[in-house]
N, C-alpha and C positions, 0 to 999 in steps of 0.2 A: 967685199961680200955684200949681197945685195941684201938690204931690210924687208920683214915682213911683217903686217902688223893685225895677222888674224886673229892672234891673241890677244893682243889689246883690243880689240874691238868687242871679243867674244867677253872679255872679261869684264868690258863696261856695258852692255848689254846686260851681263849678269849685276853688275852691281845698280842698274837700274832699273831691273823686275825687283833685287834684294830690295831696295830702295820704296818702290812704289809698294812690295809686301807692307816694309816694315810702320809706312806712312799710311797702308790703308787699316793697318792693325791699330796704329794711334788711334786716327781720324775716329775710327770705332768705338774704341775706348774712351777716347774723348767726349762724341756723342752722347756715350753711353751716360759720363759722370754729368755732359750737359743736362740731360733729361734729370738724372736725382737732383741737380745742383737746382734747377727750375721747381722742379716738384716741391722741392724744399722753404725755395723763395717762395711757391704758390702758399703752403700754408700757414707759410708765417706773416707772410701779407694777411691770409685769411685770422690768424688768432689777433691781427694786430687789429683787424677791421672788427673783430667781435669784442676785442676789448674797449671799445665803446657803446658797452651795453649801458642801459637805461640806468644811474643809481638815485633815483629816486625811486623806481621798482625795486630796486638790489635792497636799497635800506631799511624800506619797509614793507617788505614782503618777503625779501631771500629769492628773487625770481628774477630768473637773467632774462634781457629782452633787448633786441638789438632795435635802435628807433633808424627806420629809413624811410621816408613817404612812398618812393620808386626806387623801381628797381635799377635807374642808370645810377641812382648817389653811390647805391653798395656798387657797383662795377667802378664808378669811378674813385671811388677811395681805396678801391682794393688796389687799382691801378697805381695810386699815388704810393700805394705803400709796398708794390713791388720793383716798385722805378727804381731803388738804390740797389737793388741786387743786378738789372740789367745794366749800370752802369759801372760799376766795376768794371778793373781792369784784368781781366783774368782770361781764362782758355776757352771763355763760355761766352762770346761775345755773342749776341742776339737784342735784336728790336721788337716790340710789342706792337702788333699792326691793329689789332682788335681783342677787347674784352665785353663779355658778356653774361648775366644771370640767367643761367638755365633752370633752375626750378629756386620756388621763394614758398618756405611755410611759417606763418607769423604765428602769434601763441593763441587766437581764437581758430583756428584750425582744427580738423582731426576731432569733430565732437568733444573739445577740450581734451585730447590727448596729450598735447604738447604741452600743457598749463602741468597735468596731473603727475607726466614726467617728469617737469621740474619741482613739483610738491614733493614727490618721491624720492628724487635726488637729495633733495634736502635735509628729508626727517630721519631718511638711512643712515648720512655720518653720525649717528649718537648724538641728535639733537633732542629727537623723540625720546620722549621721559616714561615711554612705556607703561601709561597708564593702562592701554586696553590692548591686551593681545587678539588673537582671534578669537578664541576659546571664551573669555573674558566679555568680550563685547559680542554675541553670539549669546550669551548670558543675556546679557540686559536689554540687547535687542527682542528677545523672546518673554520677558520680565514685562515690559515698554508694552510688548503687543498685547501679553494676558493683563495688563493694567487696564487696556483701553477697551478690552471685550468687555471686561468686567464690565467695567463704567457705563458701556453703551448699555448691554443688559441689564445693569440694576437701574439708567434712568429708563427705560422700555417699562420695567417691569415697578419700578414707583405710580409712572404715571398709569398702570393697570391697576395698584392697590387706591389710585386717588379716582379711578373710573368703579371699584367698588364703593369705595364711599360715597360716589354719586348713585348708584345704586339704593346704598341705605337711606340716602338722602328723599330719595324717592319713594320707598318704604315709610321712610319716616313721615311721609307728607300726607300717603296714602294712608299712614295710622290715624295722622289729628285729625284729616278727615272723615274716617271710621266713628273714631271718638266724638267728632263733633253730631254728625248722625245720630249717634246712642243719644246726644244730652237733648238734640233736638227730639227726636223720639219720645224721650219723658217729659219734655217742655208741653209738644203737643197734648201727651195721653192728660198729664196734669188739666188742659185747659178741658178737655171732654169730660174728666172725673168732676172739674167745677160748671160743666154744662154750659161752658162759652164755646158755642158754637165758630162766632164768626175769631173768636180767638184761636181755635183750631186750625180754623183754615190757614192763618195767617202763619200760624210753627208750620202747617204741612208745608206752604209755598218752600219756607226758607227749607224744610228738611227734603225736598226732592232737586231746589238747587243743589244740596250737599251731595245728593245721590247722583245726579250728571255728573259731577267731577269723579265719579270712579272711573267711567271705563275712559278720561282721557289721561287718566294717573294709572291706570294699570297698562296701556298702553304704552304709555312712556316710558315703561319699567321695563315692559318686554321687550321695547326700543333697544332701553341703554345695557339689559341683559345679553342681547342678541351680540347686540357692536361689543360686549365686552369676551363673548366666547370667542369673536373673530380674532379679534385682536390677541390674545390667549392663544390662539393657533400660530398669527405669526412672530408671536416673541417666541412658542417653539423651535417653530422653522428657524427663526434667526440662531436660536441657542444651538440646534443641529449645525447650523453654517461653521458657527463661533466656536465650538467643539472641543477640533482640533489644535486651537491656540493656547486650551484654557488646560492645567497642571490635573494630574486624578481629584485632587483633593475639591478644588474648583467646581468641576464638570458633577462630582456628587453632591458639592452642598448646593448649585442650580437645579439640577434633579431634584433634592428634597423641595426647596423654594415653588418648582414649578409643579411640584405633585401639590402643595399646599393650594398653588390656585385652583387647580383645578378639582381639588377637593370642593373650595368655594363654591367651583361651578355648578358640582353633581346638590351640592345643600341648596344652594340655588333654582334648582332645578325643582327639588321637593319643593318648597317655596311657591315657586312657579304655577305648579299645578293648582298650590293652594287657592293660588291669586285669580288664576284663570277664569273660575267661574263667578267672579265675585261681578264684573259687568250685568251677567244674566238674574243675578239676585238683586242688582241693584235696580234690575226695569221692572222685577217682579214687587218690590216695593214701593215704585213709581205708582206703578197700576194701584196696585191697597191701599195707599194713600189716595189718589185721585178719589177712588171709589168711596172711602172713608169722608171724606170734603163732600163728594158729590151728597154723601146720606144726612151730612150735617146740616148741610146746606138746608135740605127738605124738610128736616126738624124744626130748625129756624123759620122754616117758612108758613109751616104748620101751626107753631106756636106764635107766629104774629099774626094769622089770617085767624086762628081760633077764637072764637066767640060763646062763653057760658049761654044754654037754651035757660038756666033760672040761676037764683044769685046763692042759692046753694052746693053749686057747679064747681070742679076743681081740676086745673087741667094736673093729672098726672106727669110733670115730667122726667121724672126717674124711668120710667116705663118708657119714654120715647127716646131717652136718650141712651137706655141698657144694650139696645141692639148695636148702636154704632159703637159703644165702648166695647163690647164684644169683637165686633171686626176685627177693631183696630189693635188690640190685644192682641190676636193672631201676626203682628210683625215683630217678627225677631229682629233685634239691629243685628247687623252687617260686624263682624270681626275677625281677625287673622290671628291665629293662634300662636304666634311668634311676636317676639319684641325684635324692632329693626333699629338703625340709626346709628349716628356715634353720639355719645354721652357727654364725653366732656368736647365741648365746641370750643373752649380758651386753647386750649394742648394744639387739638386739631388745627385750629387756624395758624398756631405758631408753627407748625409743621410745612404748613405752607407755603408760609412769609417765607423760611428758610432759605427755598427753591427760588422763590418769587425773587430773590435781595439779586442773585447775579443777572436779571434781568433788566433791574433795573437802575442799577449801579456800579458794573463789573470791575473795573479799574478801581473805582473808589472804595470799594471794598479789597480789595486785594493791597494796592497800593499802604505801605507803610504811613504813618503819619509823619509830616514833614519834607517828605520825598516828592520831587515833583514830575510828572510824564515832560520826556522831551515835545517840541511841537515841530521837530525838523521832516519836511518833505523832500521827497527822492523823484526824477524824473524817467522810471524806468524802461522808457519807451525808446528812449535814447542810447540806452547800455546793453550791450553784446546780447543780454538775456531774451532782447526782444526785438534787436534788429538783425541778428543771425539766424538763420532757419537750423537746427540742429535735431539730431535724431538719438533717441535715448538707448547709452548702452551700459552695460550691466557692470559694475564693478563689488569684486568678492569682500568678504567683512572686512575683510584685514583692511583692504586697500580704504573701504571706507571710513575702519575707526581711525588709519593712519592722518585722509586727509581731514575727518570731522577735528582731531588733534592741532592739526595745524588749523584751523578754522579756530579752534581755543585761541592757540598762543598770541597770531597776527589779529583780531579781530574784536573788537569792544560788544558792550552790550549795557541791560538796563544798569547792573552794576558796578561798572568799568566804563564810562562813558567817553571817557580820554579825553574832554573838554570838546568834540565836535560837535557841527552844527545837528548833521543828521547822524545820531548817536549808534541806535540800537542796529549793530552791523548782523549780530550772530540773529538776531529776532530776524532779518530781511533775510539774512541765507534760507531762515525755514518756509518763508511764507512770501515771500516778492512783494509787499503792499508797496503802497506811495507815499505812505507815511510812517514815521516813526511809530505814533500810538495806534495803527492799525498793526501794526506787525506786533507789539507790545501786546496788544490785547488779543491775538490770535495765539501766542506763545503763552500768555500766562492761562487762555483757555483746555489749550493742550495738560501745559504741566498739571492744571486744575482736574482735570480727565483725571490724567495720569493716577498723580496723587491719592484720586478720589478713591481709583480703583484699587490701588495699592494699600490703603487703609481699609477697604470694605474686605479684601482679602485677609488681613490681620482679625477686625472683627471675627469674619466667619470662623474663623480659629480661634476664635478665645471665648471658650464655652461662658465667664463669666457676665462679659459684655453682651453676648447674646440671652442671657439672662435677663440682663437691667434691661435690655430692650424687648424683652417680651414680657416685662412688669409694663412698661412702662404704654406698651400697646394694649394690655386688658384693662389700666383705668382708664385709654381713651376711650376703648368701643364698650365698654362696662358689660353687662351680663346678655351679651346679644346670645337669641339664638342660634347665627351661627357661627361658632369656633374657630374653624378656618378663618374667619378674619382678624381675628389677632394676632391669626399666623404671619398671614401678610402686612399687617397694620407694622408689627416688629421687624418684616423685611426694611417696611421703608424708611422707620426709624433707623436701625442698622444703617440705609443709603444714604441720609440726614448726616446721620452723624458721622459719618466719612467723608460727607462732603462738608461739615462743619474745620474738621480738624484739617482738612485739605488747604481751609481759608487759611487758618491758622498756620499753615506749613507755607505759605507760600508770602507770608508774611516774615514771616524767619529766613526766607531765602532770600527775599526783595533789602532785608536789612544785611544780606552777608554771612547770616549763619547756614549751619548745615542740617542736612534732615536724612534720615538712613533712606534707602530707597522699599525695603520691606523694614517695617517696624516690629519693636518687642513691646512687651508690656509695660516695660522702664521708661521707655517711649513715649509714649500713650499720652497726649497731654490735657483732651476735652472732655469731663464729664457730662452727663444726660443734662446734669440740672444748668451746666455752664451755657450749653448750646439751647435749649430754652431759653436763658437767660438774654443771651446774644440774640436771639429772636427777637425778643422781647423789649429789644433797643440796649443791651445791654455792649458791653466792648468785650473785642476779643484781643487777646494779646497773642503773638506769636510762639509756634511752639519750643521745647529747650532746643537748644542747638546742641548737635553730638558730632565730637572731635572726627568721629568714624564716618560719618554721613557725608552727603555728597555737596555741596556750594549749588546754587543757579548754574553757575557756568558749566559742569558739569554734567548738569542736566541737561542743557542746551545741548551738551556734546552729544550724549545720546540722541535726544532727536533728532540730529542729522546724519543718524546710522539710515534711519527707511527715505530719506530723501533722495530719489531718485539719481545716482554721481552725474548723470552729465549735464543735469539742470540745476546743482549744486554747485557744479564749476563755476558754471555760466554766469550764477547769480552771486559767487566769490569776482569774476570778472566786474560785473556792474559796481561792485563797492572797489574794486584797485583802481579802476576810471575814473569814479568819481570822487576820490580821495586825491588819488596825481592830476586830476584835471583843475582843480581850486589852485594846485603849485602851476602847472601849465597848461595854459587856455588851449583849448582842442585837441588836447592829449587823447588819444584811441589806442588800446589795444593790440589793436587789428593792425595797425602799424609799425608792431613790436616783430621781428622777426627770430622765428625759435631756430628756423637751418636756413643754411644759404647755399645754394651751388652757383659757383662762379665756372667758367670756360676763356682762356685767355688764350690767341692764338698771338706764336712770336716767330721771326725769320731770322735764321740764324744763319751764318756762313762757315764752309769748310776750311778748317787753319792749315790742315796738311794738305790737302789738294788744292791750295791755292798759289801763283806765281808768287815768287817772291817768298819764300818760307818765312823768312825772321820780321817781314816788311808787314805779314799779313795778322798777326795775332790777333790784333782788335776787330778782324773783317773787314778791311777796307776792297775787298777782293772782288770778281762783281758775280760768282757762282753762289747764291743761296740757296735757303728750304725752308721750309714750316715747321711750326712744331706746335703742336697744341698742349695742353697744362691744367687738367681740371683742377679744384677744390673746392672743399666744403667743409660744413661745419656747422654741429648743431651742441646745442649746451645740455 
């Protein structure tokens, strides 16, 4: 029987298409787990490269930051730490032919995005001690702002109550010289009544000197009257601006205050008119006196050129000198029918000095006794804050009172100094100086605002204290004619002694205690006569401290609610620089990387479609391919 072997042939044909199905269906599958098996390596190469973040950032800060000068180090260590998964001996054999960094964002990037994300990450796990919610801090952000209108309008409106007192001052000037007029006036007539001529003359000279000085004293008046209505207008306008910041209660008791001025004004004005014509009465006296001198003069001259015609002759001079004491009778002195001035000049100057002390002593008056200012300098020309160009953008209350929070916990200040050179870190966040005591004395002028105004707000709410200060204004200006200025004189008492107990509050906070943010009258620690006193060269001691009140630090926090976030970042960056740059020399930032994308190109070889099936597992085969493997990874 003859053999055939179309069946065998047909049937390995068939088991060689079944065969190549079955091998191109691995080879698939294979590839397939290649690709996760890779992916996989890629990111654990990549968690393994980020787990040599910075921890001297980590320790003292809570801030992840990967240090790499360039970007070949992060490719080549990613490389080093995906080489043990390419070497394996598995289904996945593949070689690494190139690695490469596709995009690199370090943590001063993103107008401090990537800093703010990592703040955020942090204070979200239930670190943050939820002093200030939104609601909360939206409060005392809006508290903060009616504090500092206050302050700017009552010091506006001080230094208009101290432009009236120049006013009275003026007044006052233009009365002695009134008065001295009158005494010259009866000096004169007295020397005519005793028929001394050439002694007339001599009171007239000095009594028309007296009389030039009016119209340059009533000028000067209506000088400093004018400048004081101007100014008057724009503490309104400003109070219009301020307005909106300021609570009802607020916004009415400045409306009374500023109707009080301009009471002053309209009394002033009466005044005014009084004074007006007094120049033109003063030349019309000039004249009656010259003329008066001129007739004396001619008496005198008459009675020395006289000669008796017989020795029973007698010169009349009652008769020659009747006409000129007639004349001169006909001058009325010059007077204003109002009393001007302030009375008591001790009070007033101590009112002064008050204002005068932070001018010229700021620190040293604030500053606790025993305490001393650091003297450490900051180079901030050199720190992110001012070698990166960045553009300011808006971050919401929350996000703000979360990072001002963390700016508490990480960050020293005048009472926390934490033994560094350049100490006050929260004072630099508000205010960028270059030194220590320049930042220190921009913060403690702030809180001083603050304060000031936060107390003058209490004032104006406590009908009693508004009392003792408007006793305390009618003995300075004493029984003037006009009223309104007591009104005012008590304003500025009231802004005295708010900015008296302000020292005193800020002395309590610089020693560690607490001070409430609005005060009660339990409060309360400066009476009238203490702050006098304190003028007076007297000591102030700080006020009680209340368990409920808020610390310095506290304070600080608030103020860095309205600081601008991205230049707040910036200026948290300048202090983590310069704090890790004393542990390593030329430490930056900007060389901290927050994401990384890595691209890793590999050639891998087909196991099933290679000769040699059992021979071939590890690729020694000579058909490959590519495969590319991104990752990334940001903290």
């Amino acid at each position: 029987m003859k053999w055939k072997g179309q069946i065998s042939v047909f049937l390995s044909l068939i088991l060689i298409c079944v065969c190549g199905l079955l091998c191109g269906l691995l080879e698939s599958a294979r590839t397939a787990g290649a690709r996760c098996y890779l992916q996989m390596a890629a990111h654990s190469a990549m968690d393994s490269l980020f787990s040599q973040y910075h921890r001297g950032l980590w320790e003292q800060y809570r801030i992840f930051g990967l240090e790499h000068l360039e970007e070949e180090d992060a490719a080549e260590e990613f490389s080093a730490f995906l080489k043990p998964y390419l070497e394996q001996e598995n289904w996945y054999p593949f070689e690494q032919e190139d690695c490469y960094v596709t995009a690199r964002q370090v943590l001063t990037d993103d107008q401090g995005g990537y800093l703010e994300k990592e703040i955020m990450e942090y204070m979200k796990y239930g670190i943050w001690t939820k002093e200030w919610t939104g609601d909360s801090a939206g409060e005392a952000l809006k508290a903060l702002t009616e504090a500092g209108q206050v302050s700017d309008l009552t010091r506006s409106m001080e230094i208009q109550t101290k432009e009236a007192w120049k006013l009275e001052k003026t007044l006052e000037d233009l009365g002695k010289c009134l008065n001295e007029q009158r005494s010259l006036k009866e000096q004169a007539a007295g020397a005519l009544d005793r028929e001394d001529g050439n002694g007339f003359c001599r009171e007239g000279d000095r009594l028309i000197r007296e009389l030039e000085k009016i119209p340059g004293l009533v000028k000067k008046y209506e000088k400093q009257a004018d400048a004081f209505g101007k100014e008057l207008e724009e503490i309104e306008r400003s109070y219009g601006e301020k307005a909106p910041d300021l609570s009802d209660a607020m916004q009415d008791a400045f409306k009374k205050e500023l109707a009080e001025y301009g009471s002053y004004t309209d009394k002033d004005g009466e005044r005014r008119r009084q004074i007006a014509g007094l120049p033109d009465l003063a030349e019309e006296r000039i004249q009656l006196v010259e003329e008066v001198q001129q007739e004396a003069k001619e008496v005198e001259q008459y009675i020395a050129d006289w000669e008796p015609e017989d020795e029973d002759d007698e010169l009349d001079t009652a008769a020659l000198w009747a006409p000129v004491q007639a004349h001169f009778a006909g001058y009325q002195a010059l007077t204003i029918p109002f009393e001007a001035g302030i009375k008591d000049k001790e009070k007033e100057g101590l009112l002064k000095k008050l204002r005068e002390m932070a001018e010229q002593g700021f620190l040293s008056l604030m500053i606790p006794d025993g305490m001393e200012v650091s003297g450490g300098t900051l180079s901030p020309d050199s720190y992110p804050s001012h070698r990166i160009a960045f553009e300011e953008r808006g971050l919401d209350i929350l996000e703000k009172a979360m990072t001002a929070e963390y700016c508490q916990v990480f960050f020293n200040h005048f009472c926390d100094t934490g033994g560094k050179e350049t100490s006050y870190e929260l004072e630099y966040l508000l205010f960028g100086q270059d030194t220590d005591r320049e930042n220190l004395t921009q913060t403690l002028e702030m809180l001083l605002a603050v304060r000031e105004g936060m107390n003058l707000i209490h004032i104006l709410g406590d009908s009693e204290k508004r009392e003792q200060a408007r006793s305390l204004a009618a003995s300075i200006v004493g029984a003037t004619g006009v009223l309104p200025l007591v009104t005012i004189t008590a304003f500025l008492i009231m802004g005295v002694w708010a900015f008296g107990e302000a020292v005193a509050d800020i002395r309590t906070l610089l020693s560690g205690g607490r001070v409430p943010l609005l005060k009660s009258r339990d409060d309360w620690c400066l009476s009238l006569e203490g702050l006098l006193d304190f003028a007076a060269g007297g000591s102030l001691e700080g006020t009680r401290s209340q368990e409920a009140g808020l610390d310095y630090e506290q304070y600080l926090t608030i103020f860095l609610f309205p600081v601008p976030g991205t230049l707040l970042l910036y200026r948290m960056m300048d202090v983590m620089e310069m704090n890790l740059s004393r542990e390593q020399a030329g430490f930056l930032l900007s060389d901290l990387a927050y994401r990384v994308d890595i691209r890793t190109e590999l050639c891998g070889k087909h196991v099933y479609f290679s000769l040699g099936l059992w021979k071939s597992l590890t690729g020694t085969g000579d058909v490959t391919y590519p495969l590319a493997v991104g990752a990334s990874r940001a903290y």
